[in-house]
DRENDO-1510 file (C-alpha; in Angstrom, 1 decimal, always signed):
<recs>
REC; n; res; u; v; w
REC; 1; UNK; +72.4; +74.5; +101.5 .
REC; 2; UNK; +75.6; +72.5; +100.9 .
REC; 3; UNK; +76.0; +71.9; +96.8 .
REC; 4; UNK; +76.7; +67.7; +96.9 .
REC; 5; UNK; +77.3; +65.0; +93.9 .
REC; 6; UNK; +73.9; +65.3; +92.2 .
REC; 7; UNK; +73.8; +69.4; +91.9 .
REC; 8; UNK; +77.5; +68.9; +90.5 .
REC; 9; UNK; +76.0; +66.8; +88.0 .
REC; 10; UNK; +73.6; +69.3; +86.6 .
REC; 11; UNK; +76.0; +72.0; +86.6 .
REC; 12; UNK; +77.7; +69.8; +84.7 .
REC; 13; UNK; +75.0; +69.2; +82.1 .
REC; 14; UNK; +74.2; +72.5; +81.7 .
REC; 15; UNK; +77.2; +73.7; +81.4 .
REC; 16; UNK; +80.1; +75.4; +83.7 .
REC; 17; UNK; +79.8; +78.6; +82.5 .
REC; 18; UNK; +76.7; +78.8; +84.8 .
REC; 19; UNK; +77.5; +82.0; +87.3 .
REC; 20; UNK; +76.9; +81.3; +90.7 .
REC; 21; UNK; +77.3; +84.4; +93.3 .
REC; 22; UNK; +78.1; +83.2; +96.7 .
REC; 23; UNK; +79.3; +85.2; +99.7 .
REC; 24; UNK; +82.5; +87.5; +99.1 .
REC; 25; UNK; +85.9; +86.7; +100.4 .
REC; 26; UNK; +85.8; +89.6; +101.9 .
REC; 27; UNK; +83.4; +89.7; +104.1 .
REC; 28; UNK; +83.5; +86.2; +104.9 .
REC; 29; UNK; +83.7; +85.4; +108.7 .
REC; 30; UNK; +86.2; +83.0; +110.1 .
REC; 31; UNK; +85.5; +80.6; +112.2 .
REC; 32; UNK; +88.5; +78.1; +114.2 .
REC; 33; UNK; +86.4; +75.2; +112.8 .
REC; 34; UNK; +85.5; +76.7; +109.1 .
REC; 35; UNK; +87.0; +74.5; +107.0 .
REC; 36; UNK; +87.2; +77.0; +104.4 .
REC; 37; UNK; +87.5; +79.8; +106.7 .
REC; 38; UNK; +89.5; +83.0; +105.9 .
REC; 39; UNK; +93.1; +82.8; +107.2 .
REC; 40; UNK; +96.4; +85.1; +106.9 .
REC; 41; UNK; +98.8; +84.1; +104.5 .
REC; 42; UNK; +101.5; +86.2; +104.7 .
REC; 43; UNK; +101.3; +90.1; +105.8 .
REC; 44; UNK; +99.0; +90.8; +102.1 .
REC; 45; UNK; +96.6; +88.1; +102.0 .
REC; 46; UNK; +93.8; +86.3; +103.5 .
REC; 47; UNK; +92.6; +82.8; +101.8 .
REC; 48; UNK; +90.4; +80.2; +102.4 .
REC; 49; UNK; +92.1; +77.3; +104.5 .
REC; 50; UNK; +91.5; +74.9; +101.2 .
REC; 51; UNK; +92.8; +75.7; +97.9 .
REC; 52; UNK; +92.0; +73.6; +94.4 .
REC; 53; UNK; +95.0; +72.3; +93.1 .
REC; 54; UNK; +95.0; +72.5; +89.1 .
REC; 55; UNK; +98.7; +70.7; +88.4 .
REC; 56; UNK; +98.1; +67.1; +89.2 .
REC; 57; UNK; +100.7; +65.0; +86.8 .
REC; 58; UNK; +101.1; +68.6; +85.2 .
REC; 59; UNK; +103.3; +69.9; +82.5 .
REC; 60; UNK; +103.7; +71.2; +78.8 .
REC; 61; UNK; +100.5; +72.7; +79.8 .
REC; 62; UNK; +98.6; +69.7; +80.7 .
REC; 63; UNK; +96.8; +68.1; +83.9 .
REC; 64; UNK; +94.6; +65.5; +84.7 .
REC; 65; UNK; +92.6; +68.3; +85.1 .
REC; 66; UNK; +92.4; +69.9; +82.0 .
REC; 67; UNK; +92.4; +66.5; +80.4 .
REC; 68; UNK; +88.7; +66.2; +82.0 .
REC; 69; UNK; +88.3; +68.2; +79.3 .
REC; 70; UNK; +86.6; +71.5; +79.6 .
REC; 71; UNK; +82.9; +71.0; +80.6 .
REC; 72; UNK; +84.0; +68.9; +83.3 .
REC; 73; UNK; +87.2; +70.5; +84.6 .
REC; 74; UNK; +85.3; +73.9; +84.8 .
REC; 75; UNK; +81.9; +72.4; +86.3 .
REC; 76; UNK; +84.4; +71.1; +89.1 .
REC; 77; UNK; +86.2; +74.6; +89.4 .
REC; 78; UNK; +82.3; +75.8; +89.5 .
REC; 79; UNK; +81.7; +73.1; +92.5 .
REC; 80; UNK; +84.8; +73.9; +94.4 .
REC; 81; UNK; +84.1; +78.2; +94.1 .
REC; 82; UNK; +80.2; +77.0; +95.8 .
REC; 83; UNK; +82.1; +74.9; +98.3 .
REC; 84; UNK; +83.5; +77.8; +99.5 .
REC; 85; UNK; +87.3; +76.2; +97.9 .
REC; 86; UNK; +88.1; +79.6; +96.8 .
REC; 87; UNK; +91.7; +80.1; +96.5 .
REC; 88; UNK; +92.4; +78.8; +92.9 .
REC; 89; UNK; +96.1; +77.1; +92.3 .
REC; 90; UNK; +97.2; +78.0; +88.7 .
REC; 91; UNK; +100.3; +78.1; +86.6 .
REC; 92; UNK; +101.2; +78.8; +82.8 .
REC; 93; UNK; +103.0; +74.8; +82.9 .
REC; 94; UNK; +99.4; +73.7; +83.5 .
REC; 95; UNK; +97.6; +75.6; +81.3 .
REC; 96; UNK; +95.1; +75.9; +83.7 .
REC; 97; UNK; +94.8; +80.6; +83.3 .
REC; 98; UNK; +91.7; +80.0; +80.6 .
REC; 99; UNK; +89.6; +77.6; +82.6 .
REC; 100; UNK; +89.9; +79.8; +85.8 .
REC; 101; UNK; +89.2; +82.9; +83.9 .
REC; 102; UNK; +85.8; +81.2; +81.9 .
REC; 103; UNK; +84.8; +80.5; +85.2 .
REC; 104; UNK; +85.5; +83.2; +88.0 .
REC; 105; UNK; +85.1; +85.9; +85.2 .
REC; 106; UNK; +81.4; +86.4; +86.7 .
REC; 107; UNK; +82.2; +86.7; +90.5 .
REC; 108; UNK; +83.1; +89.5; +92.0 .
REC; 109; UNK; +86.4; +89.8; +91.8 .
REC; 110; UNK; +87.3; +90.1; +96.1 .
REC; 111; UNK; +85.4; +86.8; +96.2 .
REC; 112; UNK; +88.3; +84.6; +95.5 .
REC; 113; UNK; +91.9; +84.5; +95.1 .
REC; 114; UNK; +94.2; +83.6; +92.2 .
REC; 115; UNK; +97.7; +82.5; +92.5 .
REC; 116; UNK; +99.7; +81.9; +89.3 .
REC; 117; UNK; +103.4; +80.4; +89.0 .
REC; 118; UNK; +106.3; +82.2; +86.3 .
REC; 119; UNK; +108.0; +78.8; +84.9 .
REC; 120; UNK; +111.4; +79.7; +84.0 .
REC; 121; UNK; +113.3; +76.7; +83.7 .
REC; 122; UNK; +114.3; +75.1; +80.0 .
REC; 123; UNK; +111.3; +72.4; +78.8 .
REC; 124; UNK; +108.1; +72.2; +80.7 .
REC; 125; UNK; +106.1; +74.5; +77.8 .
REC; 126; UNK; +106.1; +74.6; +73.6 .
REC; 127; UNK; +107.7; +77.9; +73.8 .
REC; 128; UNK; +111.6; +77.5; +73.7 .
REC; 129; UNK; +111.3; +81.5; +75.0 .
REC; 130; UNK; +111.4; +82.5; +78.3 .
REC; 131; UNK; +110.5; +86.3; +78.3 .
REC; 132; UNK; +110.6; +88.0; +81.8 .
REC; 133; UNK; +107.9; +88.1; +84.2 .
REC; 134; UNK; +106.4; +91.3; +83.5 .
REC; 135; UNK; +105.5; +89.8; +79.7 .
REC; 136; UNK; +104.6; +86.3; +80.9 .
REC; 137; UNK; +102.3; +87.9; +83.3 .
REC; 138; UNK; +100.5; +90.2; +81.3 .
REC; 139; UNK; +99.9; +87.2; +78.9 .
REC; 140; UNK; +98.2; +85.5; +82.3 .
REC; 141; UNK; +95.7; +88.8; +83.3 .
REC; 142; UNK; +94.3; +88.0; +79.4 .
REC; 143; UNK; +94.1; +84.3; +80.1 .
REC; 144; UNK; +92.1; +84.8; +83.0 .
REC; 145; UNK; +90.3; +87.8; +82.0 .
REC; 146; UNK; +91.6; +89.8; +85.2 .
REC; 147; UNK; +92.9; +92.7; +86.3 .
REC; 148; UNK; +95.3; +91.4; +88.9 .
REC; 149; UNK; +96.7; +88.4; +90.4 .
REC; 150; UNK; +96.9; +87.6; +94.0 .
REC; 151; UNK; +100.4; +85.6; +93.8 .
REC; 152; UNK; +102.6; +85.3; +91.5 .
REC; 153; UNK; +105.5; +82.6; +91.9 .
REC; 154; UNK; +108.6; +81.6; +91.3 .
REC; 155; UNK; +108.0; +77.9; +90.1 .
REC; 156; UNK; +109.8; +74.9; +90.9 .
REC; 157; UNK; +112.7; +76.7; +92.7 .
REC; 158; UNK; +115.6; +74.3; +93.5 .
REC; 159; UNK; +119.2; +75.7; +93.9 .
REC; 160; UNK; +120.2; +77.0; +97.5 .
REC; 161; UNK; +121.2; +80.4; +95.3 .
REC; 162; UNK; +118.0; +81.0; +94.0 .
REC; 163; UNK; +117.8; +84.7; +95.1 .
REC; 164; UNK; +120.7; +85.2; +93.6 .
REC; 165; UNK; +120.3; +83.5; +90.5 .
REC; 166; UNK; +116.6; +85.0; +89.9 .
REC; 167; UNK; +117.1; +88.4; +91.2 .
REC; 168; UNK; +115.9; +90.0; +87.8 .
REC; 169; UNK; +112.7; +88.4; +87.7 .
REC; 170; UNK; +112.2; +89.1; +91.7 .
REC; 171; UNK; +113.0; +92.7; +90.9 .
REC; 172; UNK; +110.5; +92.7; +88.2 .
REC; 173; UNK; +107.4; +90.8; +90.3 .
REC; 174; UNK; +108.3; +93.6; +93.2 .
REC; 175; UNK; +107.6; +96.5; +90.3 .
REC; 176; UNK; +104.5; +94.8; +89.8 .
REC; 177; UNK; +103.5; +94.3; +93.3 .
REC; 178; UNK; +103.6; +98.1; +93.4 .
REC; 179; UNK; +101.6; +98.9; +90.4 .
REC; 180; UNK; +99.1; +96.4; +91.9 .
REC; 181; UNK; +99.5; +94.4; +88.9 .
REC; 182; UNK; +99.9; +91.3; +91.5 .
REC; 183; UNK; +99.6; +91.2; +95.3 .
REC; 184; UNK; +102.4; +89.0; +96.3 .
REC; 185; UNK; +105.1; +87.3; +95.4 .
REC; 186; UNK; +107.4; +83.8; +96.3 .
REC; 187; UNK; +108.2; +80.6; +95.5 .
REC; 188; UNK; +107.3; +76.9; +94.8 .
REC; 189; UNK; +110.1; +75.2; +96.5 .
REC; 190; UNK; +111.8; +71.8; +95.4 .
REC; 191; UNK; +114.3; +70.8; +97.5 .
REC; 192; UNK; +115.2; +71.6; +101.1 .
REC; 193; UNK; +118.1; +74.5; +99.9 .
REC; 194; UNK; +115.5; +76.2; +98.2 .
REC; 195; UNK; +113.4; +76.3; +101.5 .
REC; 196; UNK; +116.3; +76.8; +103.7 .
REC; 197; UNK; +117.0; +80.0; +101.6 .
REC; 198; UNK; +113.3; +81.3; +101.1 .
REC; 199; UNK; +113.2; +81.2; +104.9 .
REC; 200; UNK; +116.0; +84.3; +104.9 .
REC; 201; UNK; +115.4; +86.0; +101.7 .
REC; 202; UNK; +112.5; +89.2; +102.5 .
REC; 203; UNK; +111.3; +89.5; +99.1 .
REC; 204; UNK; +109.2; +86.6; +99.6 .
REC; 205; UNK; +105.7; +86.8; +100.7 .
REC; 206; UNK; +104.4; +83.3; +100.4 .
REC; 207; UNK; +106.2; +79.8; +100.1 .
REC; 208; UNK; +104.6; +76.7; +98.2 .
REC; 209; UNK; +105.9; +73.6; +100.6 .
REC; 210; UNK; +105.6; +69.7; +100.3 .
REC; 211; UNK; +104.4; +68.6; +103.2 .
REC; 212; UNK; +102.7; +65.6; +104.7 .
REC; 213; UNK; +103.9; +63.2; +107.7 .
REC; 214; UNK; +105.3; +60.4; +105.4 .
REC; 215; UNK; +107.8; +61.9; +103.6 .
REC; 216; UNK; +105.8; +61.4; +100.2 .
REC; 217; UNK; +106.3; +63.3; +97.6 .
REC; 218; UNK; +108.1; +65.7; +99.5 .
REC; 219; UNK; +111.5; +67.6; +99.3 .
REC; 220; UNK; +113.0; +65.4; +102.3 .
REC; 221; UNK; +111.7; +63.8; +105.2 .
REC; 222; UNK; +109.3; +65.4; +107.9 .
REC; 223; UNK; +112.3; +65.7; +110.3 .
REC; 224; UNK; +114.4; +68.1; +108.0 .
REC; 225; UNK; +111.2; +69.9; +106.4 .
REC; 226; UNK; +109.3; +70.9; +109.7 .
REC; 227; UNK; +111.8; +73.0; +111.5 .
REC; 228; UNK; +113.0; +74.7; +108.2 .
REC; 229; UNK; +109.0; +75.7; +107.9 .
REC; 230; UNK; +108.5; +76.8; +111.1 .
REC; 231; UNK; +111.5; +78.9; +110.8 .
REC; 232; UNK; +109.9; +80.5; +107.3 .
REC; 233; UNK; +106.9; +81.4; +109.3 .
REC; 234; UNK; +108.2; +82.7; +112.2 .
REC; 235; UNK; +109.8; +85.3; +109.7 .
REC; 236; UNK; +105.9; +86.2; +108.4 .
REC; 237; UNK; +106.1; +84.8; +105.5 .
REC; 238; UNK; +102.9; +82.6; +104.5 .
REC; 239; UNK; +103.0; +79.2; +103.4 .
REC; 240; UNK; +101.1; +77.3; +101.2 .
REC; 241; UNK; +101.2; +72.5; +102.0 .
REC; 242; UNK; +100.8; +70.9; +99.2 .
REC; 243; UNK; +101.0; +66.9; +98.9 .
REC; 244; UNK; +98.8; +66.9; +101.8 .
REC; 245; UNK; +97.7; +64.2; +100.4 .
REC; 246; UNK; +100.9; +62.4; +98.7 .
REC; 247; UNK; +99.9; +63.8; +95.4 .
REC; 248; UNK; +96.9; +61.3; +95.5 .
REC; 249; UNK; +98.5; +58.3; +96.7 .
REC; 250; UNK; +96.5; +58.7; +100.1 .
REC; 251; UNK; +93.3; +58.8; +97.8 .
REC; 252; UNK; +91.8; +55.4; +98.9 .
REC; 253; UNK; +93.2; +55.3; +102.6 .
REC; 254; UNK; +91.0; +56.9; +104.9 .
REC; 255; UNK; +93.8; +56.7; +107.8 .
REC; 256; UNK; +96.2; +58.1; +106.4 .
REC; 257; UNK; +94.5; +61.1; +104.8 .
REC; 258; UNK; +93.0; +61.7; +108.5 .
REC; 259; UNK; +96.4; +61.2; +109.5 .
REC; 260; UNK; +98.1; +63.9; +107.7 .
REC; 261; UNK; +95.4; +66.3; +107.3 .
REC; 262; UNK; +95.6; +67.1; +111.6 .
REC; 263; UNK; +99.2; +66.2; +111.6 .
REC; 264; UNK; +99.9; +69.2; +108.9 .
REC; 265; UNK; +96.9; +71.7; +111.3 .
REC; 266; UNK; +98.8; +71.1; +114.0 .
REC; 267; UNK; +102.0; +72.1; +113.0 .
REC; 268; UNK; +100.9; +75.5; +113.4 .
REC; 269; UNK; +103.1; +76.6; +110.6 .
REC; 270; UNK; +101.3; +75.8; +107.6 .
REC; 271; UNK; +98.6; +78.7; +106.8 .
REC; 272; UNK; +96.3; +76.8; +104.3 .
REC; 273; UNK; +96.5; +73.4; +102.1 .
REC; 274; UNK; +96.0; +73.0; +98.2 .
REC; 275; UNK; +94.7; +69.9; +97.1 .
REC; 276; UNK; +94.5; +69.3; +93.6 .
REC; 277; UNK; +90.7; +67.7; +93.8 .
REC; 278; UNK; +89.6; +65.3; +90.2 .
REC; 279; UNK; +86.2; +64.5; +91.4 .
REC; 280; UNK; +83.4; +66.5; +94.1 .
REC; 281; UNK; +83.9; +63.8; +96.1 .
REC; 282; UNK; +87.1; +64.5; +97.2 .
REC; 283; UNK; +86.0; +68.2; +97.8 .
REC; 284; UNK; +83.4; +66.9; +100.4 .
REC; 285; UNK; +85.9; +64.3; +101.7 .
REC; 286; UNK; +88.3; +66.7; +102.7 .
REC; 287; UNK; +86.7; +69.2; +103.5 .
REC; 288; UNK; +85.3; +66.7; +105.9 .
REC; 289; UNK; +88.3; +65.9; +107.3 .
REC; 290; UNK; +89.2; +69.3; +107.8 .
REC; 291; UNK; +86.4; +70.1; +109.6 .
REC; 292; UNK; +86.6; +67.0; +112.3 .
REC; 293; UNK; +90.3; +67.8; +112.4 .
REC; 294; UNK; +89.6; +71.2; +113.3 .
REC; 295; UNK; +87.2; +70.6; +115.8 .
REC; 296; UNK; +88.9; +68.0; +117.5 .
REC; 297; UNK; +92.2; +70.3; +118.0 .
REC; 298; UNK; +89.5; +73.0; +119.1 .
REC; 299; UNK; +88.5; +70.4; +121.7 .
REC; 300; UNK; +92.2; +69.4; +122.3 .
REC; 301; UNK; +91.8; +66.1; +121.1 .
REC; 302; UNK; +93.7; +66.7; +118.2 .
</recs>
């Protein structure tokens, strides 16, 4: 039975810390109109086509998620895991590792997937530090009370050099990969360089993109993004849309959220969407419009 406002509610009284078991990852059985149906990303993973977003207005550890404070934020990550939402967006700039963990710590563990992001730029968190992935990481398995994490990327990438420039730390995530410390690595892309050179650099696994057909919020306009993702997945690498959405400025216009939801299906190059959802309304609403997009392209009238 789908979980809607009113369960949300209780779980929220009660408490997120509530453990609720539902189907595992896995196992789970795609389906071409599933809106939350198990996809490849990449040549190592499978995820749900949804993802919840954690970073909305994020930084110094901080989003408007984690400034629902806890009970809320983690009866919403507790909504989203029923919903079936179970690819979890994280990073150490949000702050967002303890949440995650208080909550997915009583799932079994192939019943969702993790991704993290390795800020190391100058401002963004207190520390003035920047120690190398392999001790930020093990920092983020204790925040989320794991054993592994799915992806691990490079965050906010923005010069054209970037594989040259962040070689040590790539070398380092690839150790990791092979102790199965994490399952993939890549990058969270910024500008159009930084996408342009993901697209020929084979250590990455999985690209973060801004995406949506207006241009919002996005590294450049549709017309210089879209061929430069195509060409990333037509080299196997996964990829990740995020601003689906505008980062929220769509919230309260039905067209274009319809709009850009089938526009970015059908460009048959992004793998799955991450949405960084503030209420379980906008779980079901997209979700939603997922589904009709999905079935309409499966009709070929999308």
């Amino acid at each position: 039975m789908k979980i809607r406002r009113r369960d949300f509610l209780g779980t929220a009284a009660v408490g997120a810390g509530a453990a609720l078991t539902g189907a595992r990852i896995a196992v789970a059985a795609p389906a071409d109109t599933d809106p939350v149906g198990l996809v490849p990303l990449g040549k190592h993973l499978k995820v749900p086509r949804i993802g919840a977003g954690t970073g909305m207005r994020g930084g110094n550890r901080q989003t408007n998620q984690t400034r629902m404070g806890r009970e809320k934020f983690e009866a919403l990550l507790q909504y989203e895991y029923d919903q079936g939402v179970r690819m979890f967006d994280l990073a150490d700039l949000y702050g967002t590792h303890p949440y995650a963990g208080r909550v997915l710590k009583s799932k079994p563990r192939d019943s969702f997937v993790v991704i993290s992001k390795y800020w190391w730029r100058k401002g963004g968190v207190p520390e003035p530090e920047r120690p190398d992935a392999d001790v930020a990481i093990a920092r983020y398995l204790q925040e989320l009370q794991m054993d592994y994490v799915d992806l691990v990327q490079l965050h906010c990438v923005t010069s054209p050099k970037w594989p040259d420039e962040m070689r040590r730390q790539m070398d380092i995530m690839e150790k990791l990969k092979q102790k199965g410390v994490i399952r993939a690595h890549g990058v969270s892309c910024h500008s159009v360089g930084a996408l342009e050179a993901a697209a020929g650099e084979p250590w990455v696994d999985v690209v973060h993109a801004r995406i949506n057909p207006y241009g919002v919020a996005m590294d450049g306009p549709p017309e210089k993004v879209v061929p430069v993702l195509k060409k990333i997945h037509d080299a196997g690498k996964g990829i990740i849309g995020m601003k689906i959405i505008g980062e929220g400025r769509f919230r309260d216009d039905d067209e274009k959220r319809d709009h850009s939801v089938r526009w970015v299906l059908g460009l048959g190059s992004v793998d799955m969407m991450a949405v960084g959802f503030e209420k379980p309304e906008e779980v079901d609403d997209f979700k939603d419009r997922v589904k009709r997009a999905l079935e309409a392209k499966a009709k070929g009238t999308g």
